[in-house]
N, C-alpha and C positions, 0 to 999 in steps of 0.2 A: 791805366786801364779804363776805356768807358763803360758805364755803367748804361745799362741799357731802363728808360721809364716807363714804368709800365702801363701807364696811363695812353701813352704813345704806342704802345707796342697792341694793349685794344683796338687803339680807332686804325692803324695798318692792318692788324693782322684779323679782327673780327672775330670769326665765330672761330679759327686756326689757335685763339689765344685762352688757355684755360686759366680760368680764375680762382684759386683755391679760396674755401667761402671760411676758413679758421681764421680765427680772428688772433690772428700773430701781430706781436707786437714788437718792435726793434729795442735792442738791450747792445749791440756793438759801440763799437766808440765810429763803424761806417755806418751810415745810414739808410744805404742800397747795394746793391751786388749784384750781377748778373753773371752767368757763364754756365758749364756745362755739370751735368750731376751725377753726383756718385750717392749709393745710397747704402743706411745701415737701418735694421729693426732691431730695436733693442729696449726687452721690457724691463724697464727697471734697472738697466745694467751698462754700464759705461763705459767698459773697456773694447769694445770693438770701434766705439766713439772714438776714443783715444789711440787705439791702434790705425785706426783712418787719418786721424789729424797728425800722426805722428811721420806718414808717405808723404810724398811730391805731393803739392795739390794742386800744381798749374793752371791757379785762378779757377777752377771747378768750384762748387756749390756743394757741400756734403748736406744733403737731406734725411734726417733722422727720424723715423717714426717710433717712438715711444708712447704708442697707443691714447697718446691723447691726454696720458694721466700726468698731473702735475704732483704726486706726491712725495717724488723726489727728482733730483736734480740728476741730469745725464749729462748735463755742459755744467764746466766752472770755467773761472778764468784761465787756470793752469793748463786747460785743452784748447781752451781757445788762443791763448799766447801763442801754445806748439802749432797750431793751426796758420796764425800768421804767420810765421817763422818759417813754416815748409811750403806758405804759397798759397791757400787757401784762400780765395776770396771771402767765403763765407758759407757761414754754418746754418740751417733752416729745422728747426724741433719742433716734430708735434709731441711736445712733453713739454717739461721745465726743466730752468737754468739756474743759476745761484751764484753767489756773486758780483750779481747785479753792478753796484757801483763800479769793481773794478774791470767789469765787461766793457764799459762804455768807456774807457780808456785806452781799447787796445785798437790798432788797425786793422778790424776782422767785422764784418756785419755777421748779429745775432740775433736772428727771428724766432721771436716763442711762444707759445701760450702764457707762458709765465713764471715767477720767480719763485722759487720756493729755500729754505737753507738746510735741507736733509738731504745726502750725498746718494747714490746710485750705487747698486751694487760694482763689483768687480770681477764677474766669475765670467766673462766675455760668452753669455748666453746671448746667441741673435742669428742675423742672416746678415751677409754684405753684399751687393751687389744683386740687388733686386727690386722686382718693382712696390714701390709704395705708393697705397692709396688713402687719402683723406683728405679732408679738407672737398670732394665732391672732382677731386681730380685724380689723376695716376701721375706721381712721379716718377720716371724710368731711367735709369742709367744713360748717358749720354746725350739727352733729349736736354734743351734750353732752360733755364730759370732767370729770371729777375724778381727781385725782392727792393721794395722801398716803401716809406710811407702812406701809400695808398693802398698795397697790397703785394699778391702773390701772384704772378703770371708764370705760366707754363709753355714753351710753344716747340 
């Protein structure tokens, strides 16, 4: 699968290419990911995460807003393994993850705010399949993502 740069995908696409300004930090054992998004809102709670990673992912981007807050973890390893496993390119939280070490093991890129080791609820409170806004962009269902070390493009 190529991975699209997102550095590249600015100077082609211009003012077409949004930059999400979160300072997401990669925790995968991939370092970039690009493809199409699906999306889940889930404050605090994990199980819709997990119910997403758990489908087809055919290389799509699952984009999670978890409000921004890192005080508990919505991704661990255990969802993102199911994530590689069913196809998932990669996972994108504006939350926190946990499990850190053994994220960066697995063949899945995981973009985050950051690491924390207190777990996420389970009572599958959220929305799926809508649009999310942060980071000073809207991510929408179907619409393009790349993710790599320079950053978050939208297009």
């Amino acid at each position: 699968m190529q991975t699209l740069k997102t550095a590249d995908l600015c100077d082609r696409l211009g003012a077409d290419a949004q930059v999400c300004l979160a300072p997401m930090r990669s925790f995968g054992g991939r370092r970039a990911a690009s493809g199409p998004i699906a999306t889940v809102r889930a404050f605090e709670d994990a199980a819709l995460v997990r119910q997403q990673l758990g489908q087809p992912g055919e290389g799509r981007i699952l984009v999670v807003d978890a409000g921004g807050l890192v005080r508990v973890a919505i991704l661990g390893d255990n969802m993102a393994r199911l994530g590689a496993q069913n196809g998932w390119a990669g996972v994108l939280v504006n939350g926190a993850v946990r499990d850190v070490d053994a994220l960066g093991q697995l063949a899945i890129a995981v973009f985050a705010l950051g690491g924390v080791p207190a777990r996420g609820g389970n009572a599958g409170v959220g929305e799926v399949g809508v649009e999310l806004r942060f980071g000073g962009i809207a991510f929408a269902p179907g619409r393009q993502v790349a993710m790599d070390s320079d950053g978050v493009v939208v297009f």
